[in-house]
Each structure stands twice: as C-alpha cells, then as structure tokens.
DSSP file (Angstrom, degrees, kcal/mol; ACC not computed):
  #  RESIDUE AA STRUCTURE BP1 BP2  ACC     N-H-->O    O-->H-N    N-H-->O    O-->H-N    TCO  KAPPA ALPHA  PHI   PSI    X-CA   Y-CA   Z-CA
    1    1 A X    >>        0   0    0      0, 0.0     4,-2.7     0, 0.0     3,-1.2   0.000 360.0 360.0 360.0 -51.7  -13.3    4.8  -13.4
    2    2 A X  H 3>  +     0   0    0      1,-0.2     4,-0.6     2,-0.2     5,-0.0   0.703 360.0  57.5 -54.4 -21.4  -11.7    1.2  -14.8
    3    3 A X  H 34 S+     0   0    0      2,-0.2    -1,-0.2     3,-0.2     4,-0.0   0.558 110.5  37.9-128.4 -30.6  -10.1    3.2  -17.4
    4    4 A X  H <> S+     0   0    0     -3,-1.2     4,-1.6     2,-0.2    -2,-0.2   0.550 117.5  55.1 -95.1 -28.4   -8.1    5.8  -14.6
    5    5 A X  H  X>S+     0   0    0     -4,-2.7     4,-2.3     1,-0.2     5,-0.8   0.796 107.2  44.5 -68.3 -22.5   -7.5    2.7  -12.6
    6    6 A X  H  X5S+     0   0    0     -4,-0.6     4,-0.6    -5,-0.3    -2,-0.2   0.835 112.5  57.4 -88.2  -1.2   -5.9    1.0  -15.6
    7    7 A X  H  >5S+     0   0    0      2,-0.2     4,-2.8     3,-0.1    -1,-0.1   0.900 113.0  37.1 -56.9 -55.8   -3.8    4.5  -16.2
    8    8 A X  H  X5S+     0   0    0     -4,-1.6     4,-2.5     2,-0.2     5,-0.3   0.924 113.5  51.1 -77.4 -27.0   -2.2    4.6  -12.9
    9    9 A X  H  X5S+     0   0    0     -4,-2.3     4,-1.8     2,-0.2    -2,-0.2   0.951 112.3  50.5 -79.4 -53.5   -1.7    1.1  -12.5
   10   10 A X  H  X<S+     0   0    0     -5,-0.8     4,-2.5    -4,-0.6     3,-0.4   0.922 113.9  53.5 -30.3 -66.1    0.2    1.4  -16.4
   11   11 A X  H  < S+     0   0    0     -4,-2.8    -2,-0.2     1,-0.3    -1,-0.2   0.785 103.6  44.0 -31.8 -60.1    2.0    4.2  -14.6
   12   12 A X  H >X>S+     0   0    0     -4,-2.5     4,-2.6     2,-0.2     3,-2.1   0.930 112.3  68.3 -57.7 -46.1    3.4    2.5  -11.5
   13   13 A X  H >X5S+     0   0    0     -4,-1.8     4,-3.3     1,-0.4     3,-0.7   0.963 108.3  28.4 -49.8 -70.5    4.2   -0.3  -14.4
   14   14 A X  H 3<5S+     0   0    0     -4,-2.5    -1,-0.4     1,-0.2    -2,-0.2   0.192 116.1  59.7-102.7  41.0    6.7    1.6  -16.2
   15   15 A X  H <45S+     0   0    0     -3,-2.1    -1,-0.2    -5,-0.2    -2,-0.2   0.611 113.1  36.0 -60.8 -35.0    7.8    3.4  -13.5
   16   16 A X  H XX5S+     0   0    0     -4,-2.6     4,-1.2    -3,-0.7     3,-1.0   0.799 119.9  55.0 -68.4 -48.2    8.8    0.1  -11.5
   17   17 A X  H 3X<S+     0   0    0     -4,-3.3     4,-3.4    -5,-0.6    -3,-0.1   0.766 110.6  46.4 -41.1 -41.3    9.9   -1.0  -15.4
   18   18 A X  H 34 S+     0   0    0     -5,-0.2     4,-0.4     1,-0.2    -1,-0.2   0.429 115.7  44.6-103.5  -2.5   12.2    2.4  -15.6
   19   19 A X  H <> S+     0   0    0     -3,-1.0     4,-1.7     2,-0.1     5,-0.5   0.566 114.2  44.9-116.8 -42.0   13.6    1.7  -12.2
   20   20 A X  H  X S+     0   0    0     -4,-1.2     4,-2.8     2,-0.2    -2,-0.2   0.953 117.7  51.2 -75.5 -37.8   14.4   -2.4  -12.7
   21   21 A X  H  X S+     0   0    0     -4,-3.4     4,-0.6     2,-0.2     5,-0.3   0.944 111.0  45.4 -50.9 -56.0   15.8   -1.2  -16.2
   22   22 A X  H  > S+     0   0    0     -4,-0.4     4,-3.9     1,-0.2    -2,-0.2   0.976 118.7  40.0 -36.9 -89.2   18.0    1.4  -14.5
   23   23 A X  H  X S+     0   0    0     -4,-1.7     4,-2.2     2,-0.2     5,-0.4   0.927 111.1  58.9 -31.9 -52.8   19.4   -1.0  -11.6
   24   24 A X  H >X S+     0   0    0     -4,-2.8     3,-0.9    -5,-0.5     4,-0.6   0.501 110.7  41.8 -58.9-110.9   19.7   -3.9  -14.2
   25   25 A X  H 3X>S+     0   0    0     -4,-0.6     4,-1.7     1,-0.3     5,-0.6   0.523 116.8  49.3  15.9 -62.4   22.4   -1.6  -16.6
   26   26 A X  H >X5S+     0   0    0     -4,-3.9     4,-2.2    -5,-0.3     3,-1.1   0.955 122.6  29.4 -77.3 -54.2   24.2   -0.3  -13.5
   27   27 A X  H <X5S+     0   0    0     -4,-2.2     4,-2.5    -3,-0.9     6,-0.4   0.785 120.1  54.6 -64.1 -20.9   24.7   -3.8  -11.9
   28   28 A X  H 3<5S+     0   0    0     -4,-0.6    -1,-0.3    -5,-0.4    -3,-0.2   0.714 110.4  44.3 -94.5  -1.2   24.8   -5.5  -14.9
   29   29 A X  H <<5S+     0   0    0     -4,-1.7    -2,-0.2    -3,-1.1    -1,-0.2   0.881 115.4  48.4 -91.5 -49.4   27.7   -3.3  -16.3
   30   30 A X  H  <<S+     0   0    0     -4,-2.2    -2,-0.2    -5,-0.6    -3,-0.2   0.946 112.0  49.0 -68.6 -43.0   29.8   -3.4  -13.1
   31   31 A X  S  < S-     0   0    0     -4,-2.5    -1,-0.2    -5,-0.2    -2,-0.2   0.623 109.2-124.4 -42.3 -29.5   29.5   -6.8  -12.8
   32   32 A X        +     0   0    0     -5,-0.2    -3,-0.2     1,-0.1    -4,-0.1   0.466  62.1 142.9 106.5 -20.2   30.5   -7.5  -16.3
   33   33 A X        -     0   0    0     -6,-0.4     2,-0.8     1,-0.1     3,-0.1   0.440  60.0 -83.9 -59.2-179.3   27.3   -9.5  -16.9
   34   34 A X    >>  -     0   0    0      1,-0.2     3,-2.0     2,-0.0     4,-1.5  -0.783  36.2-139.5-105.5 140.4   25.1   -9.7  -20.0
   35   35 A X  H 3> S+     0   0    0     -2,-0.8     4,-1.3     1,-0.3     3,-0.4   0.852 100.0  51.8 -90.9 -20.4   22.9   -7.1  -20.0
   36   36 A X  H 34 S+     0   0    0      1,-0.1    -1,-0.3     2,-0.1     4,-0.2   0.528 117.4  48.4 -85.8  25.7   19.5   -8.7  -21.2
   37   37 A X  H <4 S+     0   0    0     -3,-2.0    -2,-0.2    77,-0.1    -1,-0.1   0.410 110.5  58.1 -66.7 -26.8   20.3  -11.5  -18.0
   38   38 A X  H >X S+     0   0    0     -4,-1.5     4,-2.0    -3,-0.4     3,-1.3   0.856 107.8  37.0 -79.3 -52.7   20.8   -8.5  -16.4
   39   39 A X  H 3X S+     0   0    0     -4,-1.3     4,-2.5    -5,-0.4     5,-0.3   0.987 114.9  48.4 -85.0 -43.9   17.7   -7.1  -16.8
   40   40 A X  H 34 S+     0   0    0      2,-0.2     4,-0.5    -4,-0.2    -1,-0.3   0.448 111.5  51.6 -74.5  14.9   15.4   -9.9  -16.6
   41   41 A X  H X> S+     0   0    0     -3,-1.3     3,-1.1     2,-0.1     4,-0.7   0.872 110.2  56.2 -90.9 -70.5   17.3  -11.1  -13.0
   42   42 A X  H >X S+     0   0    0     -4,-2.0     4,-2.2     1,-0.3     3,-0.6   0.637 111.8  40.5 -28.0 -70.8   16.5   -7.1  -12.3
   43   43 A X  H 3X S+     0   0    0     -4,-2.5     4,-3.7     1,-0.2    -1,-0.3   0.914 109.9  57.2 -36.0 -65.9   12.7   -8.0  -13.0
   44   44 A X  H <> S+     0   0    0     -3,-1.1     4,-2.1    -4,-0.5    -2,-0.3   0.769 114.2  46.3 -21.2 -60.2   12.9  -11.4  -11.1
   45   45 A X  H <X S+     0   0    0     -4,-0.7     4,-1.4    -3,-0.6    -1,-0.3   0.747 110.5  38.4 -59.3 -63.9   13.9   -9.4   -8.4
   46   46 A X  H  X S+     0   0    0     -4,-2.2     4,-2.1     2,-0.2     5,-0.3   0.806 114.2  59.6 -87.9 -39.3   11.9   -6.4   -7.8
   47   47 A X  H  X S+     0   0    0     -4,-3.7     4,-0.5    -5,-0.4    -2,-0.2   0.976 109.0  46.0 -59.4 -43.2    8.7   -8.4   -8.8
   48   48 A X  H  X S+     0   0    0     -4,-2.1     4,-2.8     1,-0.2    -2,-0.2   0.873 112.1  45.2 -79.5 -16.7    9.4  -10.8   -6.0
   49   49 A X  H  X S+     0   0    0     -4,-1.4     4,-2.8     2,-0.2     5,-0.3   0.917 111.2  49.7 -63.2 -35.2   10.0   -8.7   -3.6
   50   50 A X  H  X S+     0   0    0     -4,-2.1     4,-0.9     2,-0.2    53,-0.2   0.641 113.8  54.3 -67.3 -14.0    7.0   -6.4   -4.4
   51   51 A X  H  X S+     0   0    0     -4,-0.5     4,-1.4    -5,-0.3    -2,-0.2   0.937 116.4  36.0 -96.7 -60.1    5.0  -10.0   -4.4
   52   52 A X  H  X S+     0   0    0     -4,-2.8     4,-0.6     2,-0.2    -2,-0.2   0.703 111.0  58.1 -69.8 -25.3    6.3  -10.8   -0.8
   53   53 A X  H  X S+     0   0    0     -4,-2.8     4,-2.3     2,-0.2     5,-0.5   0.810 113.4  50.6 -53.0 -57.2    6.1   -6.8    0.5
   54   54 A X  H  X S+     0   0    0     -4,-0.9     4,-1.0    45,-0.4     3,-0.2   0.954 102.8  53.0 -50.6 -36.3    2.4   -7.5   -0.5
   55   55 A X  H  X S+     0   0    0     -4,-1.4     4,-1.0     1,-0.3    -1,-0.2   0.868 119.2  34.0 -70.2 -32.5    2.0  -10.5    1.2
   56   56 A X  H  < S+     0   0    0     -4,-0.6    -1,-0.3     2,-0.2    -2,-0.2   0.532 116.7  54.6 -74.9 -22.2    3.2   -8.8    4.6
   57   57 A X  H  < S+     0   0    0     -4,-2.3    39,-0.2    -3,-0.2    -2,-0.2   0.531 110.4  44.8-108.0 -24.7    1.8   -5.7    3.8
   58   58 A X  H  < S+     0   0    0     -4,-1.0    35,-0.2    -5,-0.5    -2,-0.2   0.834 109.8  55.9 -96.1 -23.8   -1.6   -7.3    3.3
   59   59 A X  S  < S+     0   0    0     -4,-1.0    -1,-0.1    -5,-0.2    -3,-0.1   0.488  73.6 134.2 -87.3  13.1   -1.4   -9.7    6.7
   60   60 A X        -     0   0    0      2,-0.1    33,-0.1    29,-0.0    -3,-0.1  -0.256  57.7-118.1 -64.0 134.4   -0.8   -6.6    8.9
   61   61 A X        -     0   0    0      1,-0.1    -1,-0.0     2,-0.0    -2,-0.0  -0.325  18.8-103.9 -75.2 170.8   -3.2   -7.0   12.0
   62   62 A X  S    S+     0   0    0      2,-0.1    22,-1.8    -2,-0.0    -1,-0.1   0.578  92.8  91.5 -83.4 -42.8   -5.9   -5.0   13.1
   63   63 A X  E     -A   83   0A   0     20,-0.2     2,-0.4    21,-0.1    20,-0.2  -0.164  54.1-166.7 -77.9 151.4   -3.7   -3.3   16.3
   64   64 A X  E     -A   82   0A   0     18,-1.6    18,-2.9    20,-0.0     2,-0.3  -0.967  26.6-120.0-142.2 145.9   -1.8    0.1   15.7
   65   65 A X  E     -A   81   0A   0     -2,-0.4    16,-0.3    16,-0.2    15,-0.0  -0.844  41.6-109.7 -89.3 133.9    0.7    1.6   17.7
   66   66 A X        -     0   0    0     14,-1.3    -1,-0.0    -2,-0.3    14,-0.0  -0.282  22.4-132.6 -72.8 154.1   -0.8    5.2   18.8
   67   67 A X  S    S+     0   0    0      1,-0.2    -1,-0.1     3,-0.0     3,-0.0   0.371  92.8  45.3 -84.8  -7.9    1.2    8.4   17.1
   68   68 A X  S    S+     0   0    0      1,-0.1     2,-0.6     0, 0.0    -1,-0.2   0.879  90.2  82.4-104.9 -28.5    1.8   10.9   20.2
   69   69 A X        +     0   0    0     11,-0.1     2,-0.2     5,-0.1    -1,-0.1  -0.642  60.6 142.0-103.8 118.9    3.0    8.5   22.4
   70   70 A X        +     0   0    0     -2,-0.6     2,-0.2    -3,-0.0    -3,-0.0  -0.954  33.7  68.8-163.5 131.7    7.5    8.0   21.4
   71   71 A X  S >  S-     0   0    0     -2,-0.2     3,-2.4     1,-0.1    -2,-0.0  -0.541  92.9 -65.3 143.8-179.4   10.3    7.5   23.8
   72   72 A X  G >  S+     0   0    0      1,-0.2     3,-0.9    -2,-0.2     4,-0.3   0.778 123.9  67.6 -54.7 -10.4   11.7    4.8   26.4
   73   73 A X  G >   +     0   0    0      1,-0.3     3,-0.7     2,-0.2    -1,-0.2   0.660  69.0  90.5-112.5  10.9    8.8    5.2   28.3
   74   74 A X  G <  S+     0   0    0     -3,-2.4    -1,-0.3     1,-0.2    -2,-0.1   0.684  84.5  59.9 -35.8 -33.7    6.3    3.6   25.8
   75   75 A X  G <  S+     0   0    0     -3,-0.9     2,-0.3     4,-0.0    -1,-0.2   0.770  99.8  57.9 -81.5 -18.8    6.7    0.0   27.4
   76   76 A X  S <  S+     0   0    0     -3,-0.7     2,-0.3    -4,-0.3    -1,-0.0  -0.620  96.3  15.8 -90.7 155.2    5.7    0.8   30.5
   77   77 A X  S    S+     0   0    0     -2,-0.3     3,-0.1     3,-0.0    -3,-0.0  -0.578 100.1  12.8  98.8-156.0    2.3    2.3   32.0
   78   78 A X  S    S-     0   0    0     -2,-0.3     2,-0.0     1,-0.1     0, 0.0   0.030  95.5 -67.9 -53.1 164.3   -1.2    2.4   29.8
   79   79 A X        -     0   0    0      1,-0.1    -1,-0.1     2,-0.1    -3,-0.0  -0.181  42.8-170.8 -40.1 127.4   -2.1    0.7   26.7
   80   80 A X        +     0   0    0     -3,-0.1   -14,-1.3    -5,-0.1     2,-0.3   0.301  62.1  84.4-105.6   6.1    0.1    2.2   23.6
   81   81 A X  E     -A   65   0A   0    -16,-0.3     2,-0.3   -18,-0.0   -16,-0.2  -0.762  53.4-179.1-143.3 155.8   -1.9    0.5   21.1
   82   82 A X  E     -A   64   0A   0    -18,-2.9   -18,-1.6    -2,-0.3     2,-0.2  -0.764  34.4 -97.4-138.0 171.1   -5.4    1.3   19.1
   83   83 A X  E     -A   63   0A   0     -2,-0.3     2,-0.9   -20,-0.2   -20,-0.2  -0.602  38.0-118.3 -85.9 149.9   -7.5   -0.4   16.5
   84   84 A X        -     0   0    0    -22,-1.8     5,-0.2    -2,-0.2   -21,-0.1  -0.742  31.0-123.3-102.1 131.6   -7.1    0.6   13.1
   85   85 A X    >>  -     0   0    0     -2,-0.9     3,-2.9     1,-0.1     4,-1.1  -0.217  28.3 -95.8 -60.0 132.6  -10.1    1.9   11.8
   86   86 A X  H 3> S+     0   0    0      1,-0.3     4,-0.9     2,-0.2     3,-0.2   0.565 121.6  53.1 -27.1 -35.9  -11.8    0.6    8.7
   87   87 A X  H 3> S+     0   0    0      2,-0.2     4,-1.8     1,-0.2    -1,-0.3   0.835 109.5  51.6 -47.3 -42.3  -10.3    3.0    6.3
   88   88 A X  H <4 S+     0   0    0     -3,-2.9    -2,-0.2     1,-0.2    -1,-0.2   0.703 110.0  45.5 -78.4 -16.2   -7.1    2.1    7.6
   89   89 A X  H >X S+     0   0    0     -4,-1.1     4,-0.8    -3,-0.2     3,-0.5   0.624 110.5  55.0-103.8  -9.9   -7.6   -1.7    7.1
   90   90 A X  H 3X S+     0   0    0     -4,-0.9     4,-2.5    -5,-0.4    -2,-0.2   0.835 104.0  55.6 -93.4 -18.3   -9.1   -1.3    3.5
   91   91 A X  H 3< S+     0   0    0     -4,-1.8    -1,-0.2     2,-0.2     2,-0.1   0.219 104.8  53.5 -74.6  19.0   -6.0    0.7    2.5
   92   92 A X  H X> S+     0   0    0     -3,-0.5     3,-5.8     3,-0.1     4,-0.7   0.658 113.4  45.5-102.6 -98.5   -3.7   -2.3    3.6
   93   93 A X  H >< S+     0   0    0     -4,-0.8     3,-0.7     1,-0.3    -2,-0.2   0.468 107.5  48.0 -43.4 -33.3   -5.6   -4.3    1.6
   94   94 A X  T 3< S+     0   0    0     -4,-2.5    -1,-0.3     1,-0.2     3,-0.2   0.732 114.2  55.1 -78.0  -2.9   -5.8   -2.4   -1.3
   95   95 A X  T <> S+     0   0    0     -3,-5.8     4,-1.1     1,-0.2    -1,-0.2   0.651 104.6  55.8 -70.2 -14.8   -1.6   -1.8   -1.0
   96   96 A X  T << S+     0   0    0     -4,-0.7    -1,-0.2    -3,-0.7    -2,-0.2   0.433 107.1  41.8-121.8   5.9   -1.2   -4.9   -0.9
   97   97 A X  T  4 S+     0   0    0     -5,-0.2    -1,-0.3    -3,-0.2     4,-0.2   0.136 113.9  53.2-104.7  27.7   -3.1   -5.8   -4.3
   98   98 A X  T  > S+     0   0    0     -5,-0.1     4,-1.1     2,-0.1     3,-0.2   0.730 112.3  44.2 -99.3 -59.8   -1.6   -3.1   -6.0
   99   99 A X  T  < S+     0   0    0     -4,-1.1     4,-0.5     2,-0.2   -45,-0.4   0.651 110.8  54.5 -58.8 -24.8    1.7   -4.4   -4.9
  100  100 A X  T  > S+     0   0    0      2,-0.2     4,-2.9     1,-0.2    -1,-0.2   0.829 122.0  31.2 -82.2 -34.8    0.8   -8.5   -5.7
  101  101 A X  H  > S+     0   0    0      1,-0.3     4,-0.8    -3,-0.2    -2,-0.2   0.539 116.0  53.1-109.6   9.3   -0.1   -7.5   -9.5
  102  102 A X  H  X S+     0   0    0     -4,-1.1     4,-1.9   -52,-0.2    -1,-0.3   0.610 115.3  42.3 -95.3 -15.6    2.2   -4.8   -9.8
  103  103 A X  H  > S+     0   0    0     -4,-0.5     4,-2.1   -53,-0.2    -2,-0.2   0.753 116.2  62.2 -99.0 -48.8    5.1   -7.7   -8.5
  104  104 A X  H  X S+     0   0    0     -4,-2.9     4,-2.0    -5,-0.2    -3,-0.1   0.976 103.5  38.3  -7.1-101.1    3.0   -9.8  -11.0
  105  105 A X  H  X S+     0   0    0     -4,-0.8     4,-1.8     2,-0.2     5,-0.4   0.918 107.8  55.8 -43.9 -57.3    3.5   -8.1  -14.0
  106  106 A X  H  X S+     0   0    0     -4,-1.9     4,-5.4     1,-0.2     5,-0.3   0.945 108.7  60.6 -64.6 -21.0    7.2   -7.1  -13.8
  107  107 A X  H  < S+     0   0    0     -4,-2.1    -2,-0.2     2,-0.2    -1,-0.2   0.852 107.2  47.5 -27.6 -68.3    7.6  -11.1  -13.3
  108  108 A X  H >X S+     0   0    0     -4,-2.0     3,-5.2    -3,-0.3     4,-0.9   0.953 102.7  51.4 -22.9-106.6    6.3  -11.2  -16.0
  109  109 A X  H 3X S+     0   0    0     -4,-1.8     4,-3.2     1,-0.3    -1,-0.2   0.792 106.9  64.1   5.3 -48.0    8.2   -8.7  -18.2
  110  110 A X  H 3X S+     0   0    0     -4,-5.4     4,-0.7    -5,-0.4    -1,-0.3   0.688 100.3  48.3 -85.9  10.1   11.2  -10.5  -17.0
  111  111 A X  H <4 S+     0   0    0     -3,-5.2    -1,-0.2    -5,-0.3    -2,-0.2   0.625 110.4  50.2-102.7 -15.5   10.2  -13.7  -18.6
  112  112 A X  H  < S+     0   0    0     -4,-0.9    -2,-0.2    -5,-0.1     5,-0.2   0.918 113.0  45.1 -82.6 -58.3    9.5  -12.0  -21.7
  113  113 A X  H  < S+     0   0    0     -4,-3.2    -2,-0.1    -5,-0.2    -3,-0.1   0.569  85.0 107.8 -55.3 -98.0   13.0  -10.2  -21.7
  114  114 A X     <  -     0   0    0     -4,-0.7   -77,-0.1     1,-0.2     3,-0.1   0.711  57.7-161.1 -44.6 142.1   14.9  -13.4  -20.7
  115  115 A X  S    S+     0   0    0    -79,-0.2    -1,-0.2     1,-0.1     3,-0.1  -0.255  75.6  85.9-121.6  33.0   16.7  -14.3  -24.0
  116  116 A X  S    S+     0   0    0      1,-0.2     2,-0.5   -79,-0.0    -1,-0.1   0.564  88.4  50.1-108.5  14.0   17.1  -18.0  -22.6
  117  117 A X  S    S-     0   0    0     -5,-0.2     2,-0.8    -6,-0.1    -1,-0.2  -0.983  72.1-132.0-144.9 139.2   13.7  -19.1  -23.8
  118  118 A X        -     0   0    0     -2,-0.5    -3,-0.1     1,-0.1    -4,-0.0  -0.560  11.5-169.2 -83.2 116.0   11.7  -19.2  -26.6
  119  119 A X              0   0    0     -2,-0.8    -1,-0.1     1,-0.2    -7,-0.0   0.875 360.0 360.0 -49.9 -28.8    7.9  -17.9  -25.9
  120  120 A X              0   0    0     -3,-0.1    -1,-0.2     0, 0.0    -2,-0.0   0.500 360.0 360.0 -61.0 360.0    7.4  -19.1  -29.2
C-alpha cells in the first residue's frame, strides 16, 4: 500500500516537475532571462502556491452549498446549505496534504536547481 502511495505521489512529482520545467523555458526565454533562474523561480512558484492552495483547501468549513439548487433565487427562501459528510471532510484533508508536500518538494527541487548556492 506505502509503496503505490509513494508511486503516485512520485507521479504528481514529475508531473508538477514537467509542467514548472515547461513554464520556466517559455517565460524564461521570452523574457530573456537565465534559464536555470528561470527554472528554480518556476519551482519557487508553483510550490508556493500549491503550499498556500493546501492551506485553504485544508481550512474549508464543514457547510456546503447544496447541488440542485442554482439561479438568482438561491438567496432568498429556505436554507441552501448542508453539512458535508465525513467522506467529504476527509478528502479535504487528505487534498490538502497531498498538495502541502507535493508544494514541499518542488520547493525543494527549486533550491537544488538554483545555481546561486552551493549545497555543498
């Protein structure tokens, strides 16, 4: 079971990886920039947002807006809103650690690509 969780979470990794790489190249080539700055900004970037989409993603309240009910006349009249059922509030949380250590990592990554410090 650890062993298919650490597959997919590799997976999302260099998918997110193949995506910051992508974005870093095209901005850092239209801009003119240098492209391993480029790519570790690119990291910087998509890792914090994915670190701050968790943090919002994870603080989502208990209330849900019901699914049938769409048009102007939702603010007035009955209750629009439901609980979210326990399935639905452990799949917040667990987006929203997939999203902290997936925001993690590329952080990460982009401190290893930045070529303005030595790891060493």
């Amino acid at each position: 079971m650890w062993l298919a969780a650490l597959r997919r979470l590799g997976g999302l990794l260099v998918l997110a990886s193949a995506l910051a790489l992508l974005g870093a190249l095209v901005f850092g080539i239209a801009i003119g920039s240098d492209v391993r700055r480029s790519i570790s900004v690119s990291f910087y970037v998509i890792g914090a947002f994915l670190l701050i989409a968790g943090f919002f993603v994870g603080n989502r309240g208990p209330v849900r807006i019901r699914g049938g009910e769409k048009g102007a006349y939702m603010f007035f009249g009955s209750r629009f809103v439901r609980w979210a059922s326990p399935s639905e509030r452990e799949e917040n949380i667990n987006l929203s650690a997939i999203f902290v250590v997936l925001g993690f990592l590329l952080i990460l990554v982009g401190v290893v690509a930045d070529n303005r410090y030595d790891l060493v």
